[in-house]
C-alpha atoms as a printed R data frame, in Angstrom:
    type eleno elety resid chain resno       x       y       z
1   ATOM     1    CA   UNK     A     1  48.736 100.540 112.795
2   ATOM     2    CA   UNK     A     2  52.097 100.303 111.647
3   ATOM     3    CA   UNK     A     3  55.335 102.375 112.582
4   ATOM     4    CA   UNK     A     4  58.433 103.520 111.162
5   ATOM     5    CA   UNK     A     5  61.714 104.425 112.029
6   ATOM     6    CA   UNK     A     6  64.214 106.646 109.059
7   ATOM     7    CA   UNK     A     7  67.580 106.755 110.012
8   ATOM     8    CA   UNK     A     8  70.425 108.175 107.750
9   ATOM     9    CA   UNK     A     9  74.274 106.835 108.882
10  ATOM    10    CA   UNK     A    10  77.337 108.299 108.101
11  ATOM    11    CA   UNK     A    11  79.281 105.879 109.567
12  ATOM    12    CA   UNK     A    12  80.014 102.143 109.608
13  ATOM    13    CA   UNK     A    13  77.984 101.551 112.552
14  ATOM    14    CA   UNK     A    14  78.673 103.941 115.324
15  ATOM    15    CA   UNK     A    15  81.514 106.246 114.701
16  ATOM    16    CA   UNK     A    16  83.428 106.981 116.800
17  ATOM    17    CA   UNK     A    17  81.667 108.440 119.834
18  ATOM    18    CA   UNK     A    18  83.899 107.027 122.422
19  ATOM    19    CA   UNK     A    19  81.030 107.204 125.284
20  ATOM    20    CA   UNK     A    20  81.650 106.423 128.961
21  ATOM    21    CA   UNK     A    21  80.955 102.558 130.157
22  ATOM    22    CA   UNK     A    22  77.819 102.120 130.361
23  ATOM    23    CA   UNK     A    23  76.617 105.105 128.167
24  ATOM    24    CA   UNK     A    24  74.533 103.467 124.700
25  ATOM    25    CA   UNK     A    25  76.004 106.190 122.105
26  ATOM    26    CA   UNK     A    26  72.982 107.843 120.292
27  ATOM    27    CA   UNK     A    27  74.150 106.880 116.630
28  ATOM    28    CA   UNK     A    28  73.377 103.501 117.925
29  ATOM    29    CA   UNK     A    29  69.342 104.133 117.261
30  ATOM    30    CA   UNK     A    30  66.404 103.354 118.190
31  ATOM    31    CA   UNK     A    31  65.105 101.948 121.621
32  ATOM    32    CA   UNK     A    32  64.375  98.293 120.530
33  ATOM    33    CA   UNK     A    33  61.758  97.048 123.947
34  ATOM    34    CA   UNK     A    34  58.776  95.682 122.337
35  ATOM    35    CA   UNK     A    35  59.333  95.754 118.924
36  ATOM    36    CA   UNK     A    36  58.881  93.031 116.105
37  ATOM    37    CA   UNK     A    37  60.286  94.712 112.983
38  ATOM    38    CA   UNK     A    38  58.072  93.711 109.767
39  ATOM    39    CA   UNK     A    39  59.902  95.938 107.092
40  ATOM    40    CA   UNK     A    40  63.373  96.703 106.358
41  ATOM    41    CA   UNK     A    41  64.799  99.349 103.991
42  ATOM    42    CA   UNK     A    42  68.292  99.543 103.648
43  ATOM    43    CA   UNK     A    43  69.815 102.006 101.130
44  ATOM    44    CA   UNK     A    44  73.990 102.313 100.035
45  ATOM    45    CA   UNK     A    45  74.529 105.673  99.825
46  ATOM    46    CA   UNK     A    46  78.423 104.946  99.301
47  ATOM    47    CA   UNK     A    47  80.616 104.790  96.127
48  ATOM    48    CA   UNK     A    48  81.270 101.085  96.433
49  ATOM    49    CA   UNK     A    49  79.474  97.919  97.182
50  ATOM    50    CA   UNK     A    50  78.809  97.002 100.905
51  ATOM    51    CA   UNK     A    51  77.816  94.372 103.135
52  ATOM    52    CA   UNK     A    52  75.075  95.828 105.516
53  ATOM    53    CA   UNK     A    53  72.539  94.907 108.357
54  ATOM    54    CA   UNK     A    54  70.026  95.660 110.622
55  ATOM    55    CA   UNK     A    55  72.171  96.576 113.807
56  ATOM    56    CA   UNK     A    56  71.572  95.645 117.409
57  ATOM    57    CA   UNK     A    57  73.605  97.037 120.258
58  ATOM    58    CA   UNK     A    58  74.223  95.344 123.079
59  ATOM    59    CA   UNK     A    59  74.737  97.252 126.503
60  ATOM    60    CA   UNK     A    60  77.966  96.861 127.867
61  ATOM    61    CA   UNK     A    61  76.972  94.855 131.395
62  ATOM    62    CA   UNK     A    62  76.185  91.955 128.628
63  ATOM    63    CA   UNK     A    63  80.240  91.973 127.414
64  ATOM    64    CA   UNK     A    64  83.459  91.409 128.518
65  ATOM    65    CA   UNK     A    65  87.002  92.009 126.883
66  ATOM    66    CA   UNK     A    66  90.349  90.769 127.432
67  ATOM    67    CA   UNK     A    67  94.240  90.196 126.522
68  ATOM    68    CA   UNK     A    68  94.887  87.201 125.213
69  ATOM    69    CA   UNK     A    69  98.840  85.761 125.522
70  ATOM    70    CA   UNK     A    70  98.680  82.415 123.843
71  ATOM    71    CA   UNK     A    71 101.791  81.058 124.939
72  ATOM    72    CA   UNK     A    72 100.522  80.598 127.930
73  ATOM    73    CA   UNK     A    73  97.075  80.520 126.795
74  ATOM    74    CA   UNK     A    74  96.074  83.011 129.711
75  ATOM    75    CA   UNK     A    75  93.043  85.671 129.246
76  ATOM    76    CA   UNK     A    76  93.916  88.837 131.451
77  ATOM    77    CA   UNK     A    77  90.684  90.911 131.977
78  ATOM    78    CA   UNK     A    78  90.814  94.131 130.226
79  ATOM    79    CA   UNK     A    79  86.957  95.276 130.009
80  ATOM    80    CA   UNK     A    80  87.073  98.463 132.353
81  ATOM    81    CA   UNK     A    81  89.321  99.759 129.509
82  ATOM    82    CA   UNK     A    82  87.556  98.591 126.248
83  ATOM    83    CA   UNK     A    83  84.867 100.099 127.787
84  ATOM    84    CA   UNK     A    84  86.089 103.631 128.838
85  ATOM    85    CA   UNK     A    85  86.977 106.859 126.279
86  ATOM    86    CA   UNK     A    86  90.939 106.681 127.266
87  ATOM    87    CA   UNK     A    87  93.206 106.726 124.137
88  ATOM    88    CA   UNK     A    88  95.009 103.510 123.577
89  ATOM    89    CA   UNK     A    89  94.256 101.436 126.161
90  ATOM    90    CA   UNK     A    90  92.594  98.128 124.962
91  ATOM    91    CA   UNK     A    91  95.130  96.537 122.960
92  ATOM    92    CA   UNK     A    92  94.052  94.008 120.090
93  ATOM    93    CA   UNK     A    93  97.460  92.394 119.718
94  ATOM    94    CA   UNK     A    94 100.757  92.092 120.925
95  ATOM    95    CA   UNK     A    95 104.115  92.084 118.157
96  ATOM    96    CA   UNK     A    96 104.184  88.262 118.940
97  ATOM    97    CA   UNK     A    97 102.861  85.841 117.364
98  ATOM    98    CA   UNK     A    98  99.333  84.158 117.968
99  ATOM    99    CA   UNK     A    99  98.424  87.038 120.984
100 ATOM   100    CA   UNK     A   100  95.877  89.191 120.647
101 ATOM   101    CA   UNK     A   101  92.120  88.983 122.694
102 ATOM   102    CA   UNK     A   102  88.770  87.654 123.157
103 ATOM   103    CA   UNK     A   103  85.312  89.100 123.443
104 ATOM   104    CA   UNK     A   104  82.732  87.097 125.475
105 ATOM   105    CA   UNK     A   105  79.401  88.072 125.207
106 ATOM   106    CA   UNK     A   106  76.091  86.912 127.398
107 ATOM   107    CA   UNK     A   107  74.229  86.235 124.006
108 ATOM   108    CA   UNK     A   108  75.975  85.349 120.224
109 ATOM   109    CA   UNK     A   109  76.857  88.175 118.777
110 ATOM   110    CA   UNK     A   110  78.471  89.191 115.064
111 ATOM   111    CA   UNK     A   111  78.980  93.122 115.045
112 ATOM   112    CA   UNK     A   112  81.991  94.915 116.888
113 ATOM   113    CA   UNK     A   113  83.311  98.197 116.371
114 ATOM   114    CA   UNK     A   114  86.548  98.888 117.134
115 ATOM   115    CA   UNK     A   115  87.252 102.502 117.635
116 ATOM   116    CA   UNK     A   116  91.583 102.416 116.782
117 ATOM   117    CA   UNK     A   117  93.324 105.198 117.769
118 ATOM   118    CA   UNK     A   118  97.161 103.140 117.369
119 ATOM   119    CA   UNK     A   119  97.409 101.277 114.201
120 ATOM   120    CA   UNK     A   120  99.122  98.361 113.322
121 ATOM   121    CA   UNK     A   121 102.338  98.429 111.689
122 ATOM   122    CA   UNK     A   122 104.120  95.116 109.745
123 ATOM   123    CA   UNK     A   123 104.286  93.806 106.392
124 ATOM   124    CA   UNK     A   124 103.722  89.965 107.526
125 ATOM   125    CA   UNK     A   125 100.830  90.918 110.129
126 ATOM   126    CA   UNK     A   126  97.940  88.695 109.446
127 ATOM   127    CA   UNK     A   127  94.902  87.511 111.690
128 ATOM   128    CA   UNK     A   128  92.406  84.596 112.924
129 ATOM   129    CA   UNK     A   129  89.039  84.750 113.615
130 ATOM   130    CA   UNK     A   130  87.880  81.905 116.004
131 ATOM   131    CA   UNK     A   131  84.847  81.348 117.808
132 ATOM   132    CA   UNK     A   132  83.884  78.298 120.300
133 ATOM   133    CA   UNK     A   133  81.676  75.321 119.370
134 ATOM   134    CA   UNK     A   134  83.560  72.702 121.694
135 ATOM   135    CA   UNK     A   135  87.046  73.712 120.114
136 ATOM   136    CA   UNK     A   136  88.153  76.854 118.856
137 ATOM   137    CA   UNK     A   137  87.126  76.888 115.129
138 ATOM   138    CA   UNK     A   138  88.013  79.425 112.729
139 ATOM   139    CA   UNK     A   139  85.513  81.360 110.876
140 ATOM   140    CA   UNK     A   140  87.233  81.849 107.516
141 ATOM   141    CA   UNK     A   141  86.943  84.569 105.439
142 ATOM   142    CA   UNK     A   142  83.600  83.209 103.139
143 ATOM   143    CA   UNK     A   143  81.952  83.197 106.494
144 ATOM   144    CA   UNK     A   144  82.393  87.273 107.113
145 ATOM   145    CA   UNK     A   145  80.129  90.045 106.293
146 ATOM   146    CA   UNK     A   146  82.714  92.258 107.127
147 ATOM   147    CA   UNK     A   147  86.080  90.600 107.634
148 ATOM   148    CA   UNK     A   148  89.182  90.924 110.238
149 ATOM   149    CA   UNK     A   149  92.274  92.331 108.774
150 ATOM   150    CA   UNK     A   150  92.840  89.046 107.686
151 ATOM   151    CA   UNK     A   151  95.848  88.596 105.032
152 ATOM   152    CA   UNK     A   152  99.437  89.334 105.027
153 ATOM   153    CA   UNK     A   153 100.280  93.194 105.624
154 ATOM   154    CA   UNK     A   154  96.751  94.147 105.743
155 ATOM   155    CA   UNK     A   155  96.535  97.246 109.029
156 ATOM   156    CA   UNK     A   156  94.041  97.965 111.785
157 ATOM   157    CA   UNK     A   157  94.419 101.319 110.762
158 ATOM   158    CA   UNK     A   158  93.152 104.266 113.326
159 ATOM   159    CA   UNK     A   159  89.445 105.094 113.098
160 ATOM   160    CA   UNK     A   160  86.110 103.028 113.535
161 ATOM   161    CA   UNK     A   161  87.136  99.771 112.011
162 ATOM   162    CA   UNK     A   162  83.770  97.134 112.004
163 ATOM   163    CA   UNK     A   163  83.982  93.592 112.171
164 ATOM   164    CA   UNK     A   164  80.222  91.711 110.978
165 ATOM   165    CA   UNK     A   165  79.504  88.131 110.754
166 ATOM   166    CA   UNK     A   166  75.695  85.856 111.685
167 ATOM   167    CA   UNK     A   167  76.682  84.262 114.319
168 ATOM   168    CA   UNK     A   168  77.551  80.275 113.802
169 ATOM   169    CA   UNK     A   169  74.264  78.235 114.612
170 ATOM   170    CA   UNK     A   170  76.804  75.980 116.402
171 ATOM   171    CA   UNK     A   171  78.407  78.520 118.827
172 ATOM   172    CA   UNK     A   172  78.736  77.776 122.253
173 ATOM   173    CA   UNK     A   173  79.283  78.989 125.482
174 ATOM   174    CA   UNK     A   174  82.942  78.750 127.272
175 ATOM   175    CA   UNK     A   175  86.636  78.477 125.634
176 ATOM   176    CA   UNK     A   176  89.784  76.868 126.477
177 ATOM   177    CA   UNK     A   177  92.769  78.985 128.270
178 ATOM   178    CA   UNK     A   178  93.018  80.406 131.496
179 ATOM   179    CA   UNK     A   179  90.691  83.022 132.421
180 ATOM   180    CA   UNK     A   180  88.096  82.198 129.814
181 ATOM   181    CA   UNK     A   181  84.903  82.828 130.915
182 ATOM   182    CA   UNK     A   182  82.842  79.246 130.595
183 ATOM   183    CA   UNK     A   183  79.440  81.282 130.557
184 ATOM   184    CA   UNK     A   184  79.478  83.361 127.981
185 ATOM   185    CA   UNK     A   185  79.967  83.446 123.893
186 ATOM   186    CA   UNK     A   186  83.434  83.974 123.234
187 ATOM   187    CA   UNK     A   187  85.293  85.210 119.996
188 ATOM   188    CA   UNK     A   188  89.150  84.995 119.651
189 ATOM   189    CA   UNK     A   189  91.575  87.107 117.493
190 ATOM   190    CA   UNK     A   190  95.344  86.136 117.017
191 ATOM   191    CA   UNK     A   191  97.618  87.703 114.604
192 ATOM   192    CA   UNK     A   192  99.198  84.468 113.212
193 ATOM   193    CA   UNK     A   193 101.770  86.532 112.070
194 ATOM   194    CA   UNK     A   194 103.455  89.453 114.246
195 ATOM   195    CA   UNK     A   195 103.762  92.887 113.379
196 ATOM   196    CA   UNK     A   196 105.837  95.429 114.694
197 ATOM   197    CA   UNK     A   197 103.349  98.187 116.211
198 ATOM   198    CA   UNK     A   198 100.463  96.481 118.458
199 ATOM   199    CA   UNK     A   199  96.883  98.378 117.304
200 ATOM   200    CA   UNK     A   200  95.317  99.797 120.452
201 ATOM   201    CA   UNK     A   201  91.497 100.778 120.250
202 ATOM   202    CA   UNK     A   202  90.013 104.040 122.754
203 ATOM   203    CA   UNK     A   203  86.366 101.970 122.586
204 ATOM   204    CA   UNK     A   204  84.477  98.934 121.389
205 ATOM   205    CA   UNK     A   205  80.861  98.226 121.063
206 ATOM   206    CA   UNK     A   206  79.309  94.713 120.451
207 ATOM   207    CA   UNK     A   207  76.364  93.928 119.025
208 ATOM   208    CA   UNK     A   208  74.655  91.519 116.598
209 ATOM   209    CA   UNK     A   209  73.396  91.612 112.515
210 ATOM   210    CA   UNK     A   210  69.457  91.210 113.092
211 ATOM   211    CA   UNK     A   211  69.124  90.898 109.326
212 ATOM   212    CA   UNK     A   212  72.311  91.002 106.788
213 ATOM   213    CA   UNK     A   213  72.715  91.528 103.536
214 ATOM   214    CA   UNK     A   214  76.025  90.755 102.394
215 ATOM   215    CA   UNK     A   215  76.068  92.981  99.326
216 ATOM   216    CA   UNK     A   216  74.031  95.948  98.080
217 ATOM   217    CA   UNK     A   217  75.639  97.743  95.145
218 ATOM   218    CA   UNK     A   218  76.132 101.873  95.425
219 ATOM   219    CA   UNK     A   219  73.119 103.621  95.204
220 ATOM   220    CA   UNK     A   220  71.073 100.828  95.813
221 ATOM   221    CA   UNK     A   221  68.605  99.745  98.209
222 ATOM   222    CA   UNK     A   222  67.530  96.223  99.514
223 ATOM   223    CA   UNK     A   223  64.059  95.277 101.051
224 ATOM   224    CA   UNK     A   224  63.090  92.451 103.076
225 ATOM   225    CA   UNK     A   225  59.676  92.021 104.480
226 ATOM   226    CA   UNK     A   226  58.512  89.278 106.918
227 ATOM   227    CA   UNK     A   227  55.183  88.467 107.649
228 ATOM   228    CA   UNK     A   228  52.838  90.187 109.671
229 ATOM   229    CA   UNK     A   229  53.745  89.468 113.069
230 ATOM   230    CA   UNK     A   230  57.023  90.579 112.244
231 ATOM   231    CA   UNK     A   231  60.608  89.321 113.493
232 ATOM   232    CA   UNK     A   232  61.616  88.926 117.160
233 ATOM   233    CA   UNK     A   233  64.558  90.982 118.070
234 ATOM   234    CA   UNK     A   234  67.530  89.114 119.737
235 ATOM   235    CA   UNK     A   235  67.508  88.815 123.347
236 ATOM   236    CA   UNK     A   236  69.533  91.760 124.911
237 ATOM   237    CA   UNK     A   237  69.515  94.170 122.414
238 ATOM   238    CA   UNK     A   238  68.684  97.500 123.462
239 ATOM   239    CA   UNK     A   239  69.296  99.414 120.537
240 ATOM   240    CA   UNK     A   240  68.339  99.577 116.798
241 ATOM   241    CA   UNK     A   241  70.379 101.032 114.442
242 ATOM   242    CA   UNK     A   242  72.526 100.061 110.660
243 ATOM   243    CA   UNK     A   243  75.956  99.199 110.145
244 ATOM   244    CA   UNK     A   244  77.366  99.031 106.582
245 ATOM   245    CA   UNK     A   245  81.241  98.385 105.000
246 ATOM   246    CA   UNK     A   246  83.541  97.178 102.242
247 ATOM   247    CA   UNK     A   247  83.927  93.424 102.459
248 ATOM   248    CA   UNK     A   248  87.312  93.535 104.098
249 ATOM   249    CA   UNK     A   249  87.404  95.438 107.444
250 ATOM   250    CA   UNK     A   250  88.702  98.997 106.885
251 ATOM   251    CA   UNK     A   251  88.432 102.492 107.707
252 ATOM   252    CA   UNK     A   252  89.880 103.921 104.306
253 ATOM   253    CA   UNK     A   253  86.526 104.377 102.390
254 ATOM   254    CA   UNK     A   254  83.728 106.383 103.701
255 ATOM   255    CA   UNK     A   255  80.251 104.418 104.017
256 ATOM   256    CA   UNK     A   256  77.065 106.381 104.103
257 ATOM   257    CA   UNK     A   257  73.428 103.956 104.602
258 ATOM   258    CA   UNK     A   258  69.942 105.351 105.022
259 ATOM   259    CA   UNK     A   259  67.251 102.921 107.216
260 ATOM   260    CA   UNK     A   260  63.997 102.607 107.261
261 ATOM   261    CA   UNK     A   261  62.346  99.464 109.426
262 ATOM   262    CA   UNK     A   262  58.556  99.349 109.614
263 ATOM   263    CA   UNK     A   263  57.209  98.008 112.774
């Protein structure tokens, strides 16, 4: 006999719940062990057009975090703080040019949420997205679900900003630069252009898209159903939940989604 979960979200993906390392925060949903999802409901509650997905978490042991300084292409460790509730302490940039960090994760990932309590400031910041596959390679901006703040003068402005992609099918473990971990999945942002306030987050979470959609219109909902023995979930995911924004990553317009997943 079948199940269901209903969830209703008021945020992008988790707010802003700035939990202790190691603490899963509850917005995150559902316990995922032993589930095979058959149905999924996903409903825009918002005024605009989103891109959306069926959200795993992944618990923090599986995730690392760190500063990246690309002119001497060093990584300096920084998880203990992208992990913890401290206000600005995990910094995503630098104000020069091509710095900024890496996430490596144990599995390939494609959903972060960067809780920003420092925003940017510059009218010629702008950003890179790369991820390895034997070189760093940029995922352009076709490629997102929910983009970087990618082009000229465009902020990480304070609050939960989300960044969603599917992972490449070509991503591989390790990285070039000093400090780069060679067993994990690692993704690389660099402001290509410098601004003149670094952002600084208080938390991040990583997880992955299960399913995506990349639009449903306002009001709307979007079904997919698999077949009866359902869909696997992703190795290391430990929590169920929805994640939902605008196109381009940004905390300005409020997102509300409702779930449903039959399993």
């Amino acid at each position: 006999m079948a199940d269901r979960y209903r969830a209703l979200n008021p945020y992008h993906w988790l707010g802003q719940p700035a939990t202790a390392q190691g603490t899963i925060p509850a917005a995150a949903g559902r316990v995922s062990t032993g589930i095979r999802v058959k149905r999924v409901f996903l409903f825009n509650g918002s005024a605009s057009t989103v891109a959306a997905c069926l959200a795993g978490l992944f618990p923090d042991s599986a995730w690392e975090f760190g500063a990246w300084v690309d002119g001497t292409t060093t990584l300096t460790d920084d998880t203990a703080d992208a992990q913890s509730a401290a206000t600005n302490d995990a910094a995503i940039n630098t104000t020069t040019i091509n710095d900024g960090h890496i996430i490596g994760c144990d599995y390939p990932f494609g959903l972060v949420s960067y809780d920003m309590t420092t925003a940017t400031v510059g009218a010629a910041l702008a950003g890179v997205l790369e991820y390895w596959n034997g070189a760093w390679t940029g995922l352009v901006a076709a490629q997102m679900l929910v983009d970087i703040p990618r082009s000229a003068g465009t902020q990480w402005a304070a609050g939960e900003l989300i960044v969603m992609f599917d992972p490449p099918a070509d991503w591989a473990k390790g990285g070039t630069g000093t400090g780069v971990n060679a067993n994990r999945y690692n993704l690389r942002y660099r402001s290509s252009a410098a601004g003149t306030t670094a952002g600084l987050a208080r938390r991040i979470y990583v997880g992955v898209p299960i399913t995506s959609f990349g639009t449903i219109t306002t009001k709307a909902e979007a079904t997919r159903q698999y077949t009866e023995d359902g869909i696997e979930i992703p190795q290391g995911v430990v929590r169920i939940g929805c994640a939902a924004n605008l196109a381009v990553g940004t905390v300005s317009t409020v997102v509300g989604s409702g779930l449903e997943f039959v399993f």
